[in-house]
C-alpha positions in Angstrom: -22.1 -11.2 5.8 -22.7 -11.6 9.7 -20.6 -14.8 9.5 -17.5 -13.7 7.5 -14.9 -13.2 9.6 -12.8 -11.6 7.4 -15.3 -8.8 6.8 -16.0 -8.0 10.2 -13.0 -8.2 11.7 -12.1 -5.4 9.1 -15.4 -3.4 9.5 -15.0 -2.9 13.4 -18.5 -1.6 13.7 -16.6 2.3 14.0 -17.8 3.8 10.6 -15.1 3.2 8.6 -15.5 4.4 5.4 -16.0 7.9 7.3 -12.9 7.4 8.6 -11.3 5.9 5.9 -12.3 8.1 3.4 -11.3 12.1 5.5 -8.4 12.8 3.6 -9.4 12.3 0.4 -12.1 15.3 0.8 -9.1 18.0 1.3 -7.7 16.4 -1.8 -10.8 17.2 -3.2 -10.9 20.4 -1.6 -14.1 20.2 -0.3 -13.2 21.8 3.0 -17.0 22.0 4.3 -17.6 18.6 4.2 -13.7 18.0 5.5 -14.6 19.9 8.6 -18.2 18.4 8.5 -16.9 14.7 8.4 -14.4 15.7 11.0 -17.4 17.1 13.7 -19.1 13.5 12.4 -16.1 11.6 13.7 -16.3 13.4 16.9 -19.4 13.2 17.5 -20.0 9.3 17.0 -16.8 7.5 17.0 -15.9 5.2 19.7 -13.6 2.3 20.3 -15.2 1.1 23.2 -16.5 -1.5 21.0 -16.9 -5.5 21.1 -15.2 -5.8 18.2 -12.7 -8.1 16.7 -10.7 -6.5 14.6 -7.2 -7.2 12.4 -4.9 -5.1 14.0 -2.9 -4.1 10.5 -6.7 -3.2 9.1 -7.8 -0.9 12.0 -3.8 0.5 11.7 -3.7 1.3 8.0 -6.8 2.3 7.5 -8.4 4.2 11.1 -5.3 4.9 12.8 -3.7 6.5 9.9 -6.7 7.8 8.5 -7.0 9.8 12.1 -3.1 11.0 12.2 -3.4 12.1 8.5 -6.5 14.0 9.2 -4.9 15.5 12.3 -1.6 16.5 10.5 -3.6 18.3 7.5 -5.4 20.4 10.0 -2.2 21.0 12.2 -0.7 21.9 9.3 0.8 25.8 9.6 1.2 26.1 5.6 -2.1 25.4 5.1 -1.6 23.4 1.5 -5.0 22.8 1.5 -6.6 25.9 3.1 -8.1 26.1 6.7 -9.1 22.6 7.3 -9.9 23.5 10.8 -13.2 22.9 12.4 -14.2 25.5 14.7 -13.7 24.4 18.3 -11.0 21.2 17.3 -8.5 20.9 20.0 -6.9 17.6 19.1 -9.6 15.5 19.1 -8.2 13.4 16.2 -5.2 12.5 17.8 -7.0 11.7 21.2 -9.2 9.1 19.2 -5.4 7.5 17.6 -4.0 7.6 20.8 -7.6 5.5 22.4 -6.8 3.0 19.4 -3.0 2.6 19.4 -3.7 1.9 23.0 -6.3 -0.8 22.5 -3.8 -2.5 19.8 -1.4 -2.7 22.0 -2.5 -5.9 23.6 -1.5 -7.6 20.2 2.1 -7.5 21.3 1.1 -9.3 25.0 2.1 -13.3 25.2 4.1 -14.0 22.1 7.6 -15.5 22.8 8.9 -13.8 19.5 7.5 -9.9 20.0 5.5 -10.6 16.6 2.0 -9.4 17.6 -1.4 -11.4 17.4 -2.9 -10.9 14.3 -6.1 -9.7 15.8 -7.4 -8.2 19.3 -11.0 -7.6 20.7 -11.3 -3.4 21.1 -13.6 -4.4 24.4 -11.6 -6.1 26.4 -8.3 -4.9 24.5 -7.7 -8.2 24.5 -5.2 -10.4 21.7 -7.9 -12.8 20.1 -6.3 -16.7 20.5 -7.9 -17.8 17.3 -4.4 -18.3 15.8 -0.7 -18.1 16.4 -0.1 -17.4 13.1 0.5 -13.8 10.8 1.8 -12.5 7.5 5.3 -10.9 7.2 3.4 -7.8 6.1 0.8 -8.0 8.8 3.1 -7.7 11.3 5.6 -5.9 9.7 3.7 -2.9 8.0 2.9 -1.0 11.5 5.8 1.4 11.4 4.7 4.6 9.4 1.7 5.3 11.5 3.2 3.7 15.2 5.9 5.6 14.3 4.1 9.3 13.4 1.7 8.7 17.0 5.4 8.2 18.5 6.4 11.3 17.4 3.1 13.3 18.1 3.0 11.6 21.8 6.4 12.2 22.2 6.0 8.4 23.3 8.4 5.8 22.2 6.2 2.7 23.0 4.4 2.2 20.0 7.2 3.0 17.7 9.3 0.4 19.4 6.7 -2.5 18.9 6.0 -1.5 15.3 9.7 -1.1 14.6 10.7 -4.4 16.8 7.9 -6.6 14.8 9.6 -5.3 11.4 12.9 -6.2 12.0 11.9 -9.4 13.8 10.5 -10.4 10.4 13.8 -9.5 8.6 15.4 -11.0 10.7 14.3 -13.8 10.1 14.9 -14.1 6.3 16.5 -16.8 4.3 20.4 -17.3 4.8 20.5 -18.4 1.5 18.6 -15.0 -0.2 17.5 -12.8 2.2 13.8 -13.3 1.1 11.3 -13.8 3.9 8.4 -15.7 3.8 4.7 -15.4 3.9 3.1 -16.3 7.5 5.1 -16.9 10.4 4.7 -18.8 13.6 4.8 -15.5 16.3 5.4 -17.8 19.0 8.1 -19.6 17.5 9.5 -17.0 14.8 9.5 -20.1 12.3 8.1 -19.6 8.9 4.7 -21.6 8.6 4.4 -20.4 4.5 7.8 -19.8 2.8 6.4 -18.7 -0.3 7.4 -15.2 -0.8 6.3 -13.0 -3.3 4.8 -9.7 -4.4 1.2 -10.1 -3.2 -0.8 -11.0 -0.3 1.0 -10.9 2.5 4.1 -9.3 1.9 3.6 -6.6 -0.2 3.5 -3.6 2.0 6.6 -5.0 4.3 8.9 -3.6 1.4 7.1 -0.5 1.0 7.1 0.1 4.6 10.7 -0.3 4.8 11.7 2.3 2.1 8.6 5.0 3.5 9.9 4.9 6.5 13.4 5.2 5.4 11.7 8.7 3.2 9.4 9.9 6.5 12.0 9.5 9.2 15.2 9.4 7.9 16.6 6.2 8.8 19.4 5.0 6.4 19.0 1.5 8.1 15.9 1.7 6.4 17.5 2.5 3.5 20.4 -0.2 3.3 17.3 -2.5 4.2 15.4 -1.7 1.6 18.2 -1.6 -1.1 19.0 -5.1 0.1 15.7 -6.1 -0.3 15.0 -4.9 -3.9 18.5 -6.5 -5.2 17.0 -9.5 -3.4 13.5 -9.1 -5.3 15.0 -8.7 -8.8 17.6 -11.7 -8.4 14.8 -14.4 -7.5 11.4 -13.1 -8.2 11.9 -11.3 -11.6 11.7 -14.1 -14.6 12.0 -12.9 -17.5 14.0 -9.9 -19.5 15.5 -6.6 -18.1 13.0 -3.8 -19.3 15.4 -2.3 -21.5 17.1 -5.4 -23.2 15.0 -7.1 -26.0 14.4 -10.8 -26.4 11.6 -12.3 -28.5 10.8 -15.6 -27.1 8.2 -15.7 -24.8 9.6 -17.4 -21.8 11.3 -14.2 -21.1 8.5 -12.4 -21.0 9.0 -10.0 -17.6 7.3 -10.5 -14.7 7.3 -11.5 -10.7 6.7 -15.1 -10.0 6.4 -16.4 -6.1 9.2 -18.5 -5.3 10.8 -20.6 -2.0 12.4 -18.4 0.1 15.5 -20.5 0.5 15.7 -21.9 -3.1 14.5 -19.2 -5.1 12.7 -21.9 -7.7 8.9 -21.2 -8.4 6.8 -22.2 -5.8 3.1 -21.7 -7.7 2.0 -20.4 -10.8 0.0 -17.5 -9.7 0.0 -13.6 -9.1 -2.2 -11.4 -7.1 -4.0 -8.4 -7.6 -1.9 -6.7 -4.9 1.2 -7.1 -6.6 0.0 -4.2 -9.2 1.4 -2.1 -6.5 5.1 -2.8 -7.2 5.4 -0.6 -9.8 4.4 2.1 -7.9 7.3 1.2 -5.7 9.8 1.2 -8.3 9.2 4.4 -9.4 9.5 5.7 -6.0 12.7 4.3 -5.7 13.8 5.1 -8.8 13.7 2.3 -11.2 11.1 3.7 -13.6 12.3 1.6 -16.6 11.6 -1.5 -14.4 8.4 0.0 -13.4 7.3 0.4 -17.1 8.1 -2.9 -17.4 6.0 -4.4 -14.6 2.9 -2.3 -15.1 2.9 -3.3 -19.1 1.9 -6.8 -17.3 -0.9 -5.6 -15.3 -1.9 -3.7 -17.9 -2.3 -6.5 -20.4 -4.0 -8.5 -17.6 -6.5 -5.8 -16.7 -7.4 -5.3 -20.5 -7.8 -9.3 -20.5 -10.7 -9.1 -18.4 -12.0 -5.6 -18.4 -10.9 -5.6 -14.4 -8.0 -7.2 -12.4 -8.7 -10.7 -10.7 -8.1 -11.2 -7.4 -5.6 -14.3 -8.4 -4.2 -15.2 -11.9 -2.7 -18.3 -12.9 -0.5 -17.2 -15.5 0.6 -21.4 -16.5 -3.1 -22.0 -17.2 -4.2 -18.1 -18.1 -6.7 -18.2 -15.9 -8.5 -16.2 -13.2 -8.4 -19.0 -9.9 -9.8 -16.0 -7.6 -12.0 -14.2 -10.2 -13.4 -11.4 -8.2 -12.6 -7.8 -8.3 -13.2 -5.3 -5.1 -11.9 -2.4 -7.2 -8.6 -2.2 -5.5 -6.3 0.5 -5.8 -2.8 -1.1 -6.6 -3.0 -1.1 -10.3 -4.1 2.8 -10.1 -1.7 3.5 -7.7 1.1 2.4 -10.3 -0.3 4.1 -13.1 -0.5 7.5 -11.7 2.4 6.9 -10.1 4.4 6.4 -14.0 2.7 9.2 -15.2 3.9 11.5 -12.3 7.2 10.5 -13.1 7.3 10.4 -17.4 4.5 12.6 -17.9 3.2 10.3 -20.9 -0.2 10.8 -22.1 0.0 7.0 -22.4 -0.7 6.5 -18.4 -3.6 9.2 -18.9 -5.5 6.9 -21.9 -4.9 4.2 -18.8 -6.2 5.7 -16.3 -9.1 6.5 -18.5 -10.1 2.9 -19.0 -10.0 2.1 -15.4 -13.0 4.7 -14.5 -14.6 4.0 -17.7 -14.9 0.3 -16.6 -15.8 1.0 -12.9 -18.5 3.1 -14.2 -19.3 0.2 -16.6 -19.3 -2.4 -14.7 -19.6 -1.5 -10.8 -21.2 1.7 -10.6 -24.8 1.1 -9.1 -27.3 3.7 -7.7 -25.8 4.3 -4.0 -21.8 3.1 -4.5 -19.6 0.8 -6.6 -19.9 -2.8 -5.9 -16.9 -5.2 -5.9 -17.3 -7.3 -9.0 -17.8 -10.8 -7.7 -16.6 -12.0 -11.0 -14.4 -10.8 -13.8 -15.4 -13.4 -16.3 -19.4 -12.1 -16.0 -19.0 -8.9 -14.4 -21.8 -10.3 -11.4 -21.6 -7.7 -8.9 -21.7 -8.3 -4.7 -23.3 -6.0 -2.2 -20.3 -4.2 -0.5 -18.1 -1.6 -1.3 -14.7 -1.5 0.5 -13.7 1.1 2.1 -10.0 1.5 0.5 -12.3 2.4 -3.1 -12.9 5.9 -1.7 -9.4 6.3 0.3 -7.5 5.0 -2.4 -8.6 3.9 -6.3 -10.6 7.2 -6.5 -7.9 9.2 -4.7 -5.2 7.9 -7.3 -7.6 8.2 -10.2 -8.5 12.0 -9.3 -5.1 12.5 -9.0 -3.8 11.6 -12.1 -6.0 14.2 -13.9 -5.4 16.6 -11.6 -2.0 18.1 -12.2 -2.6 21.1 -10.1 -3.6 19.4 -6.8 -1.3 20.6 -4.2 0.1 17.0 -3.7 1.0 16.9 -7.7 2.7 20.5 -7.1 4.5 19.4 -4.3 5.0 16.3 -4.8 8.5 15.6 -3.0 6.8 16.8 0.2 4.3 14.3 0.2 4.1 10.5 1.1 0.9 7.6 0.8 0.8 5.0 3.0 -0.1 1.7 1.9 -4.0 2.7 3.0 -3.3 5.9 0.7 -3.6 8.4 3.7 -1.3 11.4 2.5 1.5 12.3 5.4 3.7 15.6 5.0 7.8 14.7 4.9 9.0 17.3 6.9 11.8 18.1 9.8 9.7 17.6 12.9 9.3 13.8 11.6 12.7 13.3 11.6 13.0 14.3 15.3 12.9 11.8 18.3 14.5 8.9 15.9 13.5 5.5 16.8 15.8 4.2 19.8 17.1 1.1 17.2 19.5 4.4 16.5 22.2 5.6 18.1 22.7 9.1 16.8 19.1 10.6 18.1 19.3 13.3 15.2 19.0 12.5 11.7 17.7 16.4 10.9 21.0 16.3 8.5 19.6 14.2 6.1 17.6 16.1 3.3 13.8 16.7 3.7 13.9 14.9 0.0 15.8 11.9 0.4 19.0 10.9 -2.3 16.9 8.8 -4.5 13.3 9.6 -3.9 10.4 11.2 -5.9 10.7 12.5 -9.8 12.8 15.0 -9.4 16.1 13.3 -8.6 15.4 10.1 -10.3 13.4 10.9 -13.2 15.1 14.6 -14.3 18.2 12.6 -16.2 15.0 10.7 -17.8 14.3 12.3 -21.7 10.2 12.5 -21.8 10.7 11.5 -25.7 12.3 7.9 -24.5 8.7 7.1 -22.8 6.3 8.4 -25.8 6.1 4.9 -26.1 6.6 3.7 -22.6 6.8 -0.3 -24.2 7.7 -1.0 -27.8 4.6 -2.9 -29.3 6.6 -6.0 -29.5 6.9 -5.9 -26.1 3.7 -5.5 -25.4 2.9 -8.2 -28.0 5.1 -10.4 -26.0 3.1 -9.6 -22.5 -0.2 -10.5 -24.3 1.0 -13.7 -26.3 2.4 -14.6 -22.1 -1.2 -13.7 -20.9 -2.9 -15.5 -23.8 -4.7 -12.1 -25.1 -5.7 -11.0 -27.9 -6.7 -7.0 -28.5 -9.1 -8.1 -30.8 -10.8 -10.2 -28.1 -14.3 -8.7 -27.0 
C-alpha cells in the first residue's frame, strides 16, 4: 500500500479514522470515549506533516470531522449531554483552523480560481502532479469552508470554497446546464464531459442544496432547483415513478450522458450514485427517491454487496470491489425517515447481515475486493465508521436525538452531523448583497419530512414499489430472486 497514491494521499498519516470517526460516538452516546477520543486528538494530532494529501479528502473528512466535534461540544442545548472534556478551550477548532490554513495553498497559481487537487501539509505547498480536478472535487468545499468562516469570523475560506463552486457552474453546458466531470483549473475547459451521478460529481449537487438548508442562501436554492430539473430531463431514462409502463427499456434509472448532447455517453453506474436517493428525499421528491433506490436495491441483492462500477448493457460488475460505502445506506435510512415503511427496515437488515457475512474479520470490516467471490483486502476505510455504521444505527434507532429532531440536523457528504441553526445564517457569504438572511426559516420551504412528506399517506408506501416494478428493475439488472 506504500505505493498507492490514492491511499495515501487520503490517509495523511494524521489518524484518521480517530478523526473521522468522533461524531459518531455522541451518536452513540458514549460520551466517555467522546471526551476520551477528543483528549486523544489533542494530544497526538498534528498537521505539521510531509504529507500529500487530496484537499476534498482531508476537507470532508478531518476538517469537518474537527468543526462537527467542536459544534456538538459548543453546543448550549446539550442534545447529546455534556460532551465536554474537562479543560477543552477550543482546541478543536484551533486544529481546523491549522488545516484550512495549510489547504489554502490549493487555491495559489491557477488562472481559473479552481484549486489544485492536492497540496503537501509540510511545505503547504499545491502538489504539480496534475492540472486537472473533478466538478465535485473542487466544488464540494463549501459546507465546512463555509462553518470555519463563520466560527473565524473570517471570510477567506468561505470565499475560495464558494468562488471554486460557482466557477464550476459556471461553466456548465449552454445547451443543458449539466457540467462535466474533470476540468482543466488552469484553463476552466472541461477535460471529461461525461456527467453523471457518480464519481466525481455527486456531492457538487448535494452541496449546493446543504448549503442552500445550513446558510440560507436562496441562490443556492434557485441553483440547485435548476440543477435537479436539469438531472431529470437528461440523466433519468426510463419511466416517472408513479406512471406504469411494462417494457423494459423504461425501466428507471440514471445513465451518464454528454454534457452538451444529453445522449449516453457509457453504459455504466457507480456505487456513489446510491446516494441520490438520499438527496431526493431531502428535497422532496420521495416518489422519485423510491424509484431510484428500488435500482440499487435490486443491484445490491444481485451480488450480495454493491460493486464499485456496473455495466448495466452487459449486467456486469467492470469495477467489482466493495469498500462498504455508505451511499446506498444513506438512501435507505433516509426513505424510511421519510415513509416510515418497515420495508426500508427489512433493507437495512440485509446490509449488516451481509457486512457481518462477508467483511466482518477479527479486528475491523475489510473492503470486499470482489463481489463476484466475496475475497476480502486488508483495509478498512475510514468513511465505514463515520458513515455506513452511522446510517445503519440510525435507522434502528428512532429515538436518537438526530431522528427526534430531525429538521435541526444536516450530514455532510462525509456524514459529520452539523446543527441548522440562526448563528449559521449570520455573516452570509459576500456573493450576497443583503448580509442578513436570519428571515428565512431555521427549516427551509421544502426540506426534511415534515414539510414534504406530511401530505404523503404512510398506507401509499406499504409497498414502496409494486412487484412489477420491481420485476421490471430485476429483468433490467438480469436478476433473478431465486438466484443463490
Amino acid at each position: 500500500m506504500r505505493n498507492n497514491i490514492n491511499i495515501n494521499d487520503v490517509l495523511g498519516n494524521y489518524s484518521l479514522t480517530l478523526l473521522d470517526s468522533l461524531d459518531m460516538l455522541a451518536i452513540l452516546g458514549n460520551n466517555s470515549e467522546f471526551k476520551d477520543a477528543i483528549n486523544r486528538v489533542i494530544d497526538t494530532v498534528s498537521f505539521n506533516q510531509n504529507a500529500t494529501v487530496q484537499v476534498f479528502e482531508a476537507s470532508i473528512r478531518v476538517l469537518g470531522a474537527l468543526l462537527s466535534s467542536h459544534l456538538l461540544i459548543e453546543d448550549t442545548d446539550k442534545d447529546f449531554g455534556d460532551l465536554r472534556p474537562r479543560g477543552y478551550n477550543g482546541e478543536l477548532l484551533i486544529l481546523s483552523q491549522q488545516l484550512a490554513d495549510k489547504l489554502l495553498p490549493a487555491f495559489d497559481n491557477t488562472f481559473s480560481g479552481l484549486p489544485h487537487p492536492r497540496v503537501n501539509l509540510n511545505g503547504s505547498k499545491p502538489v504539480y502532479r496534475v492540472n486537472t480536478t473533478c466538478a465535485a472535487g473542487a466544488g464540494t468545499l463549501l459546507i465546512e469552508f463555509g462553518i470555519l468562516s463563520r466560527l473565524l469570523g473570517d471570510v477567506t475560506y468561505e470565499r475560495l470554497a464558494r468562488k471554486a463552486m460557482e466557477i464550476i457552474l459556471a461553466s456548465k453546458s449552454q445547451a443543458t446546464g449539466l457540467v462535466g466531470n474533470t476540468i482543466d483549473i488552469q484553463s476552466g475547459l472541461w477535460t471529461d464531459q461525461m456527467t453523471g451521478l457518480g464519481a466525481g460529481i455527486d456531492s457538487l449537487y448535494e452541496y449546493i442544496f446543504k448549503s442552500y438548508i445550513l446558510f440560507g442562501s436562496r441562490k443556492d436554492l434557485r441553483t440547485f432547483t435548476e440543477q435537479y430539473a436539469n438531472v431529470m430531463k437528461y440523466l433519468k431514462r426510463g419511466r416517472p415513478c408513479q406512471i406504469w409502463k411494462s417494457d423494459i427499456e423504461w425501466t428507471p434509472f440514471f445513465a451518464n450522458v454528454d454534457m452538451n448532447s444529453g445522449k449516453v455517453i457509457n453504459t455504466w453506474v457507480d456505487a456513489l450514485s446510491a446516494s441520490f436517493p438520499a438527496l431526493q428525499v431531502l428535497s422532496g421528491d420521495v416518489r422519485e427517491a423510491v424509484c431510484s433506490h428500488a435500482f440499487y436495491y435490486t443491484l445490491w441483492r444481485k451480488y450480495g454487496m454493491l460493486p464499485e462500477r456496473y455495466d448495466w448493457k452487459s449486467a456486469t460488475p467492470t469495477v467489482p470491489f466493495s469498500p462498504l460505502r455508505p451511499e446506498f445506506a444513506e438512501s435507505t435510512y433516509m426513505l424510511y425517515q421519510a415513509t416510515q415503511n418497515p420495508f426500508y427496515l427489512h433493507v437495512g437488515k440485509d446490509i449488516i447481515d451481509n457486512i457481518q457475512k462477508f467483511a466482518r474479520t477479527r479486528c475491523g470490516f475489510a473492503t470486499i475486493h470482489n463481489v463476484l467471490d466475496k475475497s476480502i483486502e486488508d483495509r478498512m476505510e475510514s468513511f465505514f465508521l463515520s458513515e455506513t455504521t452511522k446510517y445503519l444505527y440510525l435507522l434502528f434507532d428512532k429515538d436518537n436525538v438526530v431522528n427526534q429532531k430531525s429538521e435541526r440536523y444536516i450530514f455532510s457528504t462525509e456524514g459529520h452531523i452539523y446543527k441548522v441553526t440562526k448563528t449559521m445564517r449570520e455573516n452570509v457569504h459576500l456573493s450576497e448583497k443583503n448580509p442578513s438572511n436570519t428571515d428565512i426559516p431555521i427549516k427551509p420551504d421544502n426540506y426534511t419530512r415534515l414539510d414534504q412528506c406530511s401530505g404523503l399517506s404512510i398506507k401509499e408506501f406499504q409497498l414502496p414499489i409494486t412487484r412489477e416494478g420491481l420485476g421490471q428493475i430485476e429483468a433490467f439488472i438480469k436478476y433473478s430472486p431465486s438466484t443463490p
